[in-house]
N, C-alpha and C positions, 0 to 999 in steps of 0.2 A: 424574299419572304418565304419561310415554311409552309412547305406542302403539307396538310391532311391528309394522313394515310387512312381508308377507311376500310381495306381489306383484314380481314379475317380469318386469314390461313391460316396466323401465327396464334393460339392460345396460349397464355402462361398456364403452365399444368397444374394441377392444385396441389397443394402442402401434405406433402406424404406425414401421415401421424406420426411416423418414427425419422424426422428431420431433425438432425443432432442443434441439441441447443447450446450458447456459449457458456463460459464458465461464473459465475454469479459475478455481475459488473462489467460483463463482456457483451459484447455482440453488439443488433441493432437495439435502437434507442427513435423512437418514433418522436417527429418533431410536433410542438403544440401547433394549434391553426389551421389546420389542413382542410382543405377542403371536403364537404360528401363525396363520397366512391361513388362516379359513374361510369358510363362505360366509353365517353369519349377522353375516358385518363389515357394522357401519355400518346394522344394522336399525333403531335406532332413530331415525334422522335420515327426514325428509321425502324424499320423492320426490327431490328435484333434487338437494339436499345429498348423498343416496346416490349418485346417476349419479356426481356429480361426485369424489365421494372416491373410490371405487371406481376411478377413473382415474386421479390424483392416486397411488393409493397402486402401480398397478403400473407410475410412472414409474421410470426408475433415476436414482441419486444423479450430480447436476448436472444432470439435466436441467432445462430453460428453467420459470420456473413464474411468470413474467407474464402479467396477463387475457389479454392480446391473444393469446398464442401460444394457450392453454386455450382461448380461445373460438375460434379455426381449428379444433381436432381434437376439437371438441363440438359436430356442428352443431346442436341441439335448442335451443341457450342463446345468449344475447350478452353481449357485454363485460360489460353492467351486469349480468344473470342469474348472469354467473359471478363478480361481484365482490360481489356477495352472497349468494352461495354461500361464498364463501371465505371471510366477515366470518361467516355461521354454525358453518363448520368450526371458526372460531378461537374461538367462543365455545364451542364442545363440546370443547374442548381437544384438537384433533388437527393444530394446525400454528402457529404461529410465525413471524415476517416479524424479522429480526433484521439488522443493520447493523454491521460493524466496521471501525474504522481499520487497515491495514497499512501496512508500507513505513517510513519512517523517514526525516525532516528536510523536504526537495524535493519526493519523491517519496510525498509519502503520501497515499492515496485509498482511497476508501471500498467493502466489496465489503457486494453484499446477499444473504442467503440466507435460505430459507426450510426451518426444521425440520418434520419432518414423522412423524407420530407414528399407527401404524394402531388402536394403543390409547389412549382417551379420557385425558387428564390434567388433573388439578385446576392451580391459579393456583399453590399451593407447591411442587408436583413440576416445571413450566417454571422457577418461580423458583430453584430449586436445581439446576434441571440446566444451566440455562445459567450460573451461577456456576461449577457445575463444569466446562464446558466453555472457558470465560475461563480458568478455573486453567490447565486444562490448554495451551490455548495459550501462556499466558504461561511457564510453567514448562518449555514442552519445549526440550530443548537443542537449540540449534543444532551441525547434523551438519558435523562435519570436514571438512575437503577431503579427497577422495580421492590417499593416496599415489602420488607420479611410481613409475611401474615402472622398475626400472633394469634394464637387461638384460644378461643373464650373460657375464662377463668370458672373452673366447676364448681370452685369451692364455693358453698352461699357465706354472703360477708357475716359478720360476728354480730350480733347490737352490741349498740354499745352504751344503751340507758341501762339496761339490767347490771345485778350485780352478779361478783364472781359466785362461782361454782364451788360447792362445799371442799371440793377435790382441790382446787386451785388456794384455797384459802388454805389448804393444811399443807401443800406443798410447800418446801422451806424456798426460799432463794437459793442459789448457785452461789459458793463460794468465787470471791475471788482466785484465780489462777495462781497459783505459787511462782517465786522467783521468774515474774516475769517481766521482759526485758524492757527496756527503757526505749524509747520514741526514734528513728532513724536509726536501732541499731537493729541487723538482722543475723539472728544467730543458724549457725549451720546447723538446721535439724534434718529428720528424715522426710517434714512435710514441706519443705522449703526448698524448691527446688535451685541449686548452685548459679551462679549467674556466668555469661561466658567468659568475665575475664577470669572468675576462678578455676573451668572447665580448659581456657588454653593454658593455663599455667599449671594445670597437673597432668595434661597432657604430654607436656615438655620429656618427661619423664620416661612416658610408652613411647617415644620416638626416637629419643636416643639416652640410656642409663645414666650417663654421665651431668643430664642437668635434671635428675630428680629429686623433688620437691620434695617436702612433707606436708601433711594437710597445713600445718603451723605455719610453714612458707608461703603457701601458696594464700593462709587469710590475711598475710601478712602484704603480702605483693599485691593483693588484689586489688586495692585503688588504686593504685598506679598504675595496671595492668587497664583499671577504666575508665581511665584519662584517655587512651587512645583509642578506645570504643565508643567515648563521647568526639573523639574527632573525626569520627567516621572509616578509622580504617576496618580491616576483615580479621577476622580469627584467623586465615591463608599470612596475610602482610603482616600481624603481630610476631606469627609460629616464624615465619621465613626471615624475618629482623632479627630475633633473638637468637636462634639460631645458626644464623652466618657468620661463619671464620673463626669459632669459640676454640681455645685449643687445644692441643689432644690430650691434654692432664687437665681436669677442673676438680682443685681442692675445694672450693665453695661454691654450688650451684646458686645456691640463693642470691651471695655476694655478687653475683656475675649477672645475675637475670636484673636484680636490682639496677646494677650501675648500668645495664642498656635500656631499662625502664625511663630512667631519669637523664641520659646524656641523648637516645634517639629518641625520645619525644616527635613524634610530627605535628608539623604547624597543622594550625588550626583552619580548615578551610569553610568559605561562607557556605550556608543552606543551600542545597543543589534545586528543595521542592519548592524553596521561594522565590528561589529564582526565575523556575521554569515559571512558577504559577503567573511573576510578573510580566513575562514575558511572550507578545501578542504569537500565534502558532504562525508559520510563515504562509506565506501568499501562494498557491499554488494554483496557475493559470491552466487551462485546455490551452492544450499544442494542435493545430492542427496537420495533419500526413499527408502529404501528397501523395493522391488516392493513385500515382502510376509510379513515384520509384517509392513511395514512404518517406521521403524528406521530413522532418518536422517543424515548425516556424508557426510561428504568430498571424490569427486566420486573417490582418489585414494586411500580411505578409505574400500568403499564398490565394490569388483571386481564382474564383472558379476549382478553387481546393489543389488546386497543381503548382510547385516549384516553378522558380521564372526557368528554368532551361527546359523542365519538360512544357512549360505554360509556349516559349517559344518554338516547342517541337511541333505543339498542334496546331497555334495558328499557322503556322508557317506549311504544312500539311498542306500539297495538295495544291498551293497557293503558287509554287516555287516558279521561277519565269526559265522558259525553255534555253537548252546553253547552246552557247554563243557559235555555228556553222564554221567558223575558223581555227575556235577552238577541237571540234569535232575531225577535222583535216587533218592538223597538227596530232593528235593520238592519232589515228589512221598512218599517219604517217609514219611515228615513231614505232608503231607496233610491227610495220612492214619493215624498218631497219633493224629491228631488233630478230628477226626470223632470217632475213640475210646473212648476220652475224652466225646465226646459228647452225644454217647450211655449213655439212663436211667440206673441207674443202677437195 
């Protein structure tokens, strides 16, 4: 049975104001349910493991909870004293070393936090809470963008019982536009701006002499130039196709752009954003660390937050049965023959 320690030599010092805080998504992570803050928290743990929880527990959430940072703002302890502190906290069930993937594709890395809990918990209460905790990450919706504000139309509206204005009635109508072009065609003007398969196809030209265009070539190539824009490849993958291995005399630029237009066609590949859109985002579970080598596993993996090798370091701690008097003779013995050996002769 645990003894209550009820001296008070040891105070956890208070929270120096400039105590480095972790990096947004880091650090501690305070568990729901805990019980009111009294002053017989954490009686039952030994001297150190008290100083050290007791401090631990009046950090605020994200703050840094790395040995190295813990053992600056303890000076009674060092790295190792606090990292076995914190390997016994996590077997009284009062904290959690957990690890999850965020971000998605490129950009995905790893953040670490540490749950932290002022009321002791058994290995199936961490194990269900951190499942619950995964749920909820994974389940919560992703928040909207915030609506563009439109701002309030000055202009006061027209009536529209009254008649026109003597001004209005003497203004003539607007001519129709002369020679203008007919539905789905778009003519090169100066207010039109070029489209990109016409822009890599006169490009051709400023890259190397020998496959330059004329404006007439290049409206001439330009649907076929946007067959491969409509299959998604890049202005980089059109210029670097066309391009490649043409030989070192080209009598017809056009003819040449032409026949790689229509022979290297690329297949056509499905919608990348319908895809993704069908496609549920993957599962991404809390890992829990064994709070003494960092291991990672699955928290009904690691009981009491520790790896089974370091889990059977600590039971076994202390526990070990004294060795064996024969065995004790035999070294003694062999250590004596081996010093004999050594003597000069």
């Amino acid at each position: 049975m645990a003894t209550q320690h009820h001296s008070s030599a040891l105070h956890a010092p208070a929270v120096s104001a400039a105590y480095p805080m972790a990096k947004p998504g880091y650090g501690k992570r305070s568990a729901p349910g805990q019980q009111p803050l009294t002053r017989d928290d954490f009686s039952l743990l030994p001297t150190r493991e008290r100083y050290v929880a007791g401090f631990v527990d009046h950090l605020p959430d994200g703050a840094s909870m790395s040995v190295k940072q813990l053992a600056k703002q303890l000076p009674l302890y060092g790295q190792q004293a606090i990292s076995t502190a914190l390997k016994a906290l996590s077997v009284a069930g009062h904290l959690r070393r957990v690890r999850c993937a965020v971000g998605a594709g490129d950009e995905t890395r790893w953040v670490f936090r540490t749950f932290w809990s002022r009321t002791a918990r058994d290995n199936e209460w961490w194990t269900t809470y951190l499942a619950t905790e995964n749920a909820s990450r994974t389940a919560a919706p992703v928040a909207p963008p915030a609506p563009t504000a439109v701002p309030p139309q000055r202009t006061p509206p027209q009536p529209t019982d009254t008649e026109p204005s003597p001004l209005a009635r003497e203004t003539p109508a607007a001519p129709p536009a002369p020679d203008a072009p007919p539905a789905g065609h778009t003519r090169d003007t100066g207010d039109t701006a070029p489209s990109p398969a016409y822009l890599a196809l006169a490009r051709l030209g400023r890259d190397d002499i020998r496959l330059g265009l004329s404006a007439d070539d290049c409206t001439a190539l330009e649907p076929l130039a946007a067959q491969w824009f409509d299959r998604g490849v890049t202005t980089d993958y059109l210029t670097s196709t066309l391009t490649a291995g043409f030989p070192a005399q080209v009598d017809s630029p056009v003819g040449l752009i032409r026949h790689r237009l229509v022979d290297k066609l690329p297949p056509r590949l499905p919608d990348i954003a319908s895809t993704a859109a069908n496609t549920p985002p993957p599962t991404r579970r809390l890992l829990v660390e064994c709070t003494d080598c960092g291991r990672p596993g699955q928290p009904e993996a690691l009981p009491d937050g520790l790896c089974r090798p370091c889990h059977q370091t600590h039971t076994t701690h202390g526990n070990s049965a004294p060795p064996d008097p024969t065995q004790i003779a035999a070294v003694k013995a062999h250590m004596a023959n081996l010093r004999d050996l050594l003597k000069p002769v």
